[in-house]
DOLO-759556 format. One line per 8 residues: number of its first residue (from 1); their letters; for each residue y, z, x of C-alpha. Coordinates in steps of 0.001 Angstrom, whole numbers, plus 500000, padded with zeros to 6 digits. Each point is the difference from the previous one (the first is absolute). Last residue first. Layout:
BEGIN
NUM = a = Y,Z,X ~ ...;
//
This chain:
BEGIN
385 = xxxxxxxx = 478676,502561,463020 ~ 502249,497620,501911 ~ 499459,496563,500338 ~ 502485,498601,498030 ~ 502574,500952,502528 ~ 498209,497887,502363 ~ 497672,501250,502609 ~ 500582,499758,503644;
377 = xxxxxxxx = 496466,498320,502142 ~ 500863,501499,503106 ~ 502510,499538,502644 ~ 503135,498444,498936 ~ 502836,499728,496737 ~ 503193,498832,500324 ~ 502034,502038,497363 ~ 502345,498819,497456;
369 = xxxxxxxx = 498388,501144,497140 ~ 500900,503621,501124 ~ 498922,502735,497473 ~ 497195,497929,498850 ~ 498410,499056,503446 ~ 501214,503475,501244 ~ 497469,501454,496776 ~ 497003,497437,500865;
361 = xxxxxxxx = 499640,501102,503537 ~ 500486,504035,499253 ~ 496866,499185,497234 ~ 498442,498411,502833 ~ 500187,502902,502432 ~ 499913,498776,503969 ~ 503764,500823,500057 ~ 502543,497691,502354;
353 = xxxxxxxx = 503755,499059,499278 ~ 502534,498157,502486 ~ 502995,500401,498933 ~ 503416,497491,500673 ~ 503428,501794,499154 ~ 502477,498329,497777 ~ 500375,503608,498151 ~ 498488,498568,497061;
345 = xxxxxxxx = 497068,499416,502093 ~ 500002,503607,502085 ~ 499443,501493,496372 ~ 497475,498110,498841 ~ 498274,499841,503318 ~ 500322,504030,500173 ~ 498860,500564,496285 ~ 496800,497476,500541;
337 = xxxxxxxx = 497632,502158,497386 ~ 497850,501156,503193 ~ 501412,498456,502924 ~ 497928,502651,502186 ~ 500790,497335,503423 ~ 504000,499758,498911 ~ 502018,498035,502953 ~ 503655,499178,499614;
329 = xxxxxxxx = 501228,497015,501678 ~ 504092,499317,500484 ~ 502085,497268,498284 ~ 502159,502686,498260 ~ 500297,503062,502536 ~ 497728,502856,500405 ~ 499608,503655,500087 ~ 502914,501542,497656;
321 = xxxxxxxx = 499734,497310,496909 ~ 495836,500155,500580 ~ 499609,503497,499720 ~ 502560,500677,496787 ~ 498707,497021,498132 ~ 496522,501495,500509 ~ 500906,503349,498472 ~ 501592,498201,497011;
313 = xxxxxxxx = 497195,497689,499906 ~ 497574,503074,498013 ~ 496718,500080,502242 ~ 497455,498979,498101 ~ 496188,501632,500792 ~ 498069,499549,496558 ~ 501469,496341,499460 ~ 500831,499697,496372;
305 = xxxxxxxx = 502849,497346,501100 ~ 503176,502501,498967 ~ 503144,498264,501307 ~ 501666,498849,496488 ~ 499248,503648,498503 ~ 497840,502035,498442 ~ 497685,502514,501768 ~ 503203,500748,502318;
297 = xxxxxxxx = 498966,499156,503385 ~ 501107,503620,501590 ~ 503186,501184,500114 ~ 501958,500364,502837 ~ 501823,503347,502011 ~ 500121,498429,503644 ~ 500277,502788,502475 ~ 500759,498265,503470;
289 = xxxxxxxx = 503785,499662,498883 ~ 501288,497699,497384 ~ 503395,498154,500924 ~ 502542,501083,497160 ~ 501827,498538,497033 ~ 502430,497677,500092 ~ 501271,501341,496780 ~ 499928,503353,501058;
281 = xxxxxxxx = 501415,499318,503151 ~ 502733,498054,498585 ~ 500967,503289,497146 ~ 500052,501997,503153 ~ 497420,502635,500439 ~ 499134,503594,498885 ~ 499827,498692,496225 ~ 497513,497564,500901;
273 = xxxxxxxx = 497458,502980,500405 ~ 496541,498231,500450 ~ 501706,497087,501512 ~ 497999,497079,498379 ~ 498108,497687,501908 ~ 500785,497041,502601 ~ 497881,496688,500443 ~ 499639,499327,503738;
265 = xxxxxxxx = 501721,497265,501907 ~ 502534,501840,501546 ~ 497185,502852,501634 ~ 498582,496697,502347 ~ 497699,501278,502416 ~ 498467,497763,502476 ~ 497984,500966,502883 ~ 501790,500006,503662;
257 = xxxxxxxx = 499816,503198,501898 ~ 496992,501717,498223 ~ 497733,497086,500491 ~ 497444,499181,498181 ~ 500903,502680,496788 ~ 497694,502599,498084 ~ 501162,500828,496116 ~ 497436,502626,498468;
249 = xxxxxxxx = 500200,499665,496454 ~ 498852,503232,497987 ~ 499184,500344,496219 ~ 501476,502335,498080 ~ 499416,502196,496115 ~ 496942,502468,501106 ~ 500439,502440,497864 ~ 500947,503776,501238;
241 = xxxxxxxx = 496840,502185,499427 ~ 497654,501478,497288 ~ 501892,497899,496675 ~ 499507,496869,501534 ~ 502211,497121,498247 ~ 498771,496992,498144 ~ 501749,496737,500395 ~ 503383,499099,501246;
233 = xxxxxxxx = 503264,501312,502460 ~ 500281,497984,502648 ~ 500181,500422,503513 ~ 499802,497344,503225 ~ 501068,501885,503106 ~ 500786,498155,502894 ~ 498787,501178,503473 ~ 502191,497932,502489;
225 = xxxxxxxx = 500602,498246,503722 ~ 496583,500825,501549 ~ 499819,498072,503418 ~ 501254,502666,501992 ~ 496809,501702,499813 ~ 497361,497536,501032 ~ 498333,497255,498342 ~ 496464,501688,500005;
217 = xxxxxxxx = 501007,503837,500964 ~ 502808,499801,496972 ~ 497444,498164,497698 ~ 497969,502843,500260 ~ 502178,502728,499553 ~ 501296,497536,496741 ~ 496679,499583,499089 ~ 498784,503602,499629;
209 = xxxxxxxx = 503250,501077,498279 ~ 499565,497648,497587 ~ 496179,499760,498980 ~ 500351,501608,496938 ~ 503381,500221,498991 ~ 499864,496019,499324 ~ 500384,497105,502236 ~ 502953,497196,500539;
201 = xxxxxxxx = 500182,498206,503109 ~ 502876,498248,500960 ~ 500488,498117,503124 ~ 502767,498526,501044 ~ 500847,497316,502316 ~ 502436,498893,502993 ~ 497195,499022,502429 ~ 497872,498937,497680;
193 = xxxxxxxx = 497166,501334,497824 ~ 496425,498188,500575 ~ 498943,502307,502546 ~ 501196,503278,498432 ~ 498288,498702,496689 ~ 496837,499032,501845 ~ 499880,503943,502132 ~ 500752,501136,495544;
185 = xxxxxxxx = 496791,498135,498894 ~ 497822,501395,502749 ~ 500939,503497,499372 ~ 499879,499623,496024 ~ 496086,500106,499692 ~ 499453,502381,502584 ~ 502789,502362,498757 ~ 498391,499996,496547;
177 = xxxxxxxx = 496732,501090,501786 ~ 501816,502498,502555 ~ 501703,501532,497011 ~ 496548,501278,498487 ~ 499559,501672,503042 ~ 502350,502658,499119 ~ 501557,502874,502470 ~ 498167,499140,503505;
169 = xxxxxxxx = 500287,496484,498987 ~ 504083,500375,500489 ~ 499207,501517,503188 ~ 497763,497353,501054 ~ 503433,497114,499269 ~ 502165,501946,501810 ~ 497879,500022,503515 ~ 499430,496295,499529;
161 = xxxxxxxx = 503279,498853,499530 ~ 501429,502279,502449 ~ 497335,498269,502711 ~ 500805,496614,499129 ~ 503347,499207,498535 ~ 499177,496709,498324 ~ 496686,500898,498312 ~ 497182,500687,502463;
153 = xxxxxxxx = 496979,501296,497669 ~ 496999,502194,501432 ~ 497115,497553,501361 ~ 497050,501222,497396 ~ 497447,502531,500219 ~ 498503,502853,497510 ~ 499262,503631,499041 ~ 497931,500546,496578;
145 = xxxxxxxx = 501427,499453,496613 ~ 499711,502944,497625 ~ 502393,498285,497389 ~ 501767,496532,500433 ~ 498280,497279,499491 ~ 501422,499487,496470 ~ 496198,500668,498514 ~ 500587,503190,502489;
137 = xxxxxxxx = 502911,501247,498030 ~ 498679,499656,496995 ~ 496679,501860,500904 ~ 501888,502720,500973 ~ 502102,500667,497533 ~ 498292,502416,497938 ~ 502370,502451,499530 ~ 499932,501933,503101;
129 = xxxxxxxx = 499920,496972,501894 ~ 503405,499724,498431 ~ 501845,500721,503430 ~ 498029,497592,502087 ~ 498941,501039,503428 ~ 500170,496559,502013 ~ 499077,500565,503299 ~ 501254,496876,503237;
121 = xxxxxxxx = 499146,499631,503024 ~ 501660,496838,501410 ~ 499095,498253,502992 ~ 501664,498185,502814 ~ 497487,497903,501854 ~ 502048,497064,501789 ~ 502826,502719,500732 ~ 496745,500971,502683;
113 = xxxxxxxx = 502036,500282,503532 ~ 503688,499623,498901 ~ 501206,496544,498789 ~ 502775,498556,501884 ~ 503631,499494,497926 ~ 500608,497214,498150 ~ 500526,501457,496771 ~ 500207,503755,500442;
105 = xxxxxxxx = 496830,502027,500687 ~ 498058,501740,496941 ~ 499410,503646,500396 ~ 496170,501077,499848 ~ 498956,500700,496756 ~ 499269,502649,497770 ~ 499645,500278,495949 ~ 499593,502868,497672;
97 = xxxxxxxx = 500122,499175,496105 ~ 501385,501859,496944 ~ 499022,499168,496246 ~ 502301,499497,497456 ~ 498837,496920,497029 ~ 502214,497107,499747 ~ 501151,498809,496711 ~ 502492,498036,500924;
89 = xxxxxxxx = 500474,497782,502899 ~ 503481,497763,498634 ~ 499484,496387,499846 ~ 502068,497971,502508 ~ 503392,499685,499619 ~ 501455,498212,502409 ~ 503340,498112,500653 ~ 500807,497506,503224;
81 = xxxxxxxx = 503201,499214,500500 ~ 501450,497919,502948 ~ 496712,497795,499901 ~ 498878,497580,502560 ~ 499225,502316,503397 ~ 496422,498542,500873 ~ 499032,497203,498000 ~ 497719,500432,496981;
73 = xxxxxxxx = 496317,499260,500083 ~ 499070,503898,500209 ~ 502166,500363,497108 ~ 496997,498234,497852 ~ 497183,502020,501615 ~ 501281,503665,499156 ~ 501287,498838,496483 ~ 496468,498771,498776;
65 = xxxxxxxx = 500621,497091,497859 ~ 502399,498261,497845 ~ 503366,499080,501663 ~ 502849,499587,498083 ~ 503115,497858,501542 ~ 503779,500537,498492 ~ 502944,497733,500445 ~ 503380,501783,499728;
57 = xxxxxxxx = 502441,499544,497280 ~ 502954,498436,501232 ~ 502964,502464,501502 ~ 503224,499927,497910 ~ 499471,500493,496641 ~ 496171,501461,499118 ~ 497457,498197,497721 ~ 497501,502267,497985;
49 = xxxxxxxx = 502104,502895,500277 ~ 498388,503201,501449 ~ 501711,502338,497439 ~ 499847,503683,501918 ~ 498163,502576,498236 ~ 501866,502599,498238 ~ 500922,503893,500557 ~ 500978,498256,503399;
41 = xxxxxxxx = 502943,498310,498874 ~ 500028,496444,499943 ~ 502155,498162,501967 ~ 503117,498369,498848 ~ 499626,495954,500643 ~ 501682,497807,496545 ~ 502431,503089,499622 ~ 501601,499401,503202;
33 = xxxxxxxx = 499234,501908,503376 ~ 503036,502034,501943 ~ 500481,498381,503335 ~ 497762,502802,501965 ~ 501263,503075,501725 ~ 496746,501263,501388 ~ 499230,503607,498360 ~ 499660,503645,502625;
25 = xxxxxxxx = 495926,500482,500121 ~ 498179,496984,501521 ~ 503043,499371,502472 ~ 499841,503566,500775 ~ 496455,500067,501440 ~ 501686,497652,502549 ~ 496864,497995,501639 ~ 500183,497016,498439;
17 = xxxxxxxx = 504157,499359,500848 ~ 501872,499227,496266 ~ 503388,498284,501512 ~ 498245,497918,502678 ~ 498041,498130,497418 ~ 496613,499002,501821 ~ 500119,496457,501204 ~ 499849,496713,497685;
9 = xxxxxxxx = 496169,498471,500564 ~ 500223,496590,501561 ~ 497004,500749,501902 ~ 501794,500377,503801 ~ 502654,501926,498276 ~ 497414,502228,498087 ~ 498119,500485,503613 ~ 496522,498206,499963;
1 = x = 496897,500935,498877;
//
């Protein structure tokens, strides 16, 4: 990836500098928006027009297959925002496991006498076993499984990497498995996001905190840019602890000197005391912060595709205003429903969607009849159960 001069790409606005936590906080004087263009508020989900003034809609590809081999085709460092929301590890059953293994060298570095036979002993004790659980956690491979060898994992800071990753296991094993599935997904998003991309990756309070410490060790530190908090305020309510009412996006950058932030071309919200600003403020509204008060996909409504998973395209528009320009790629490998290609289209951005599920395949095709379609066999609207 080239510089944004070198691409054609205009250059980071001097007046709102990325790394200025006040530029996110204090409002952007902005010409003041007609009628025709005021943002929605965030009690309601932003209108993704079907055309948009200014910037042509962007193209939009679907791939239909197994997201893990499909990106591995891509070229390296051709998207400047890449979204994911891969499903959410629920359900997980607490058990404890005990693992050793001899520290990992750094990339390029010699190997130490026997690296070649690093082993892992792990115990699982699982908390239900009490309760019968036993035999459930063993038909998962995972209860009462004896000591065993494998090359320990390198990710892209080596030995830390490592080291972080065995105490996480020591608390829930159960993690490891969702980890293995999205650690080899994630080292392709790195690889395929340029120089001046984002990456947003957008989990539940589940897996979280494990993630981000791990995500830290495999990108590195100075990498992370945001955690944004997604809440809303719907469904049933717990009456035995606080309710669960957020979702997490963890927001990861290529290069922390040079990826693009644009805070102008975000949709402002309501001050929620007007009366302490000026009239203009409150009319301008304000820049949103890193908690992002939303609705959900309201069960009626122009937006609402029946997809179990939909993200509402408010949220969306928000991501792909800040993190990209018009004419850029967005990348979406858990399409699902096709919210970010819908939303980066009207926004004259170009998406690239993958999801191996047909019934995701044949809701894009009907959301976005416009779309080039590739891999797999894609069903037709018509074909959907």
């Amino acid at each position: 990836m080239t510089d944004a001069a070198a691409s054609g790409r205009p250059p980071v606005p001097e007046t709102a500098p990325v790394l200025e936590p006040a530029s996110v906080l204090e409002p952007v004087p902005v010409p003041e928006p007609d009628s025709a263009t005021e943002p929605a508020s965030a009690a309601e989900p932003a209108s993704v027009p079907e055309t948009v003034e200014g910037p042509q809609r962007g193209a939009v590809q679907i791939h239909h297959g197994d997201n893990l081999e499909v990106i591995a085709a891509f070229p390296d460092a051709s998207f400047a925002l890449i979204y994911l929301d891969p499903p959410f590890n629920t359900g997980r059953t607490r058990e404890r496991a005990l693992e050793t293994a001899r520290a990992a060298t750094l990339a390029g570095s010699p190997e130490p006498d026997g690296a070649e036979s690093v082993s892992l002993q792990r115990r699982a004790e699982t908390a239900g076993a009490a309760h019968g659980l036993g035999p459930q956690m063993e038909a998962h491979g995972l209860g009462g499984r004896e000591a065993t060898a494998r090359p320990a994992h390198r990710g892209f800071h080596g030995r830390e990497y490592e080291r972080l990753r065995g105490d996480l296991r020591t608390y829930d094993d159960r993690f490891d498995d969702y980890w293995g599935f999205l650690e080899p997904r994630l080292e392709e998003a790195w690889r395929l996001l340029a120089d001046d991309g984002t990456l947003y990756l957008h989990l539940d309070y589940r897996e979280v905190h494990y993630a981000k410490v791990l995500l830290d060790a495999l990108f590195g530190r100075d990498h992370f840019l945001n955690e944004l908090i997604w809440a809303y305020d719907y469904g049933a309510k717990s009456r035995s602890r606080w309710p669960n009412k957020h979702d997490t996006i963890l927001v990861y950058v290529k290069d922390p000197a040079r990826y693009w932030f644009d805070s102008t071309s975000v949709d402002r919200e309501p001050y929620m005391a007007p009366g302490l600003v000026t009239a203009e403020k409150a009319a301008r509204g304000k820049l949103p912060t890193d908690v992002w008060w939303h609705t959900i996909v309201p069960t009626t409504g122009r937006e609402k595709t029946g997809y179990p998973t939909q993200k509402p395209e408010g949220v969306l528009r928000r991501i792909v205003q800040a993190s990209s320009r018009p004419g850029d790629r967005v990348l979406d490998f858990f399409a699902g429903s096709g919210t970010t290609g819908a939303v980066a289209s009207a926004l004259g951005r170009d998406a690239v969607l993958v999801d191996e599920n047909p019934e995701a395949i044949a809701v894009m095709r009907a959301r976005m009849p416009h779309a080039e379609l590739a891999g797999k066999r894609c069903p037709a609207a018509s074909d959907r159960p």
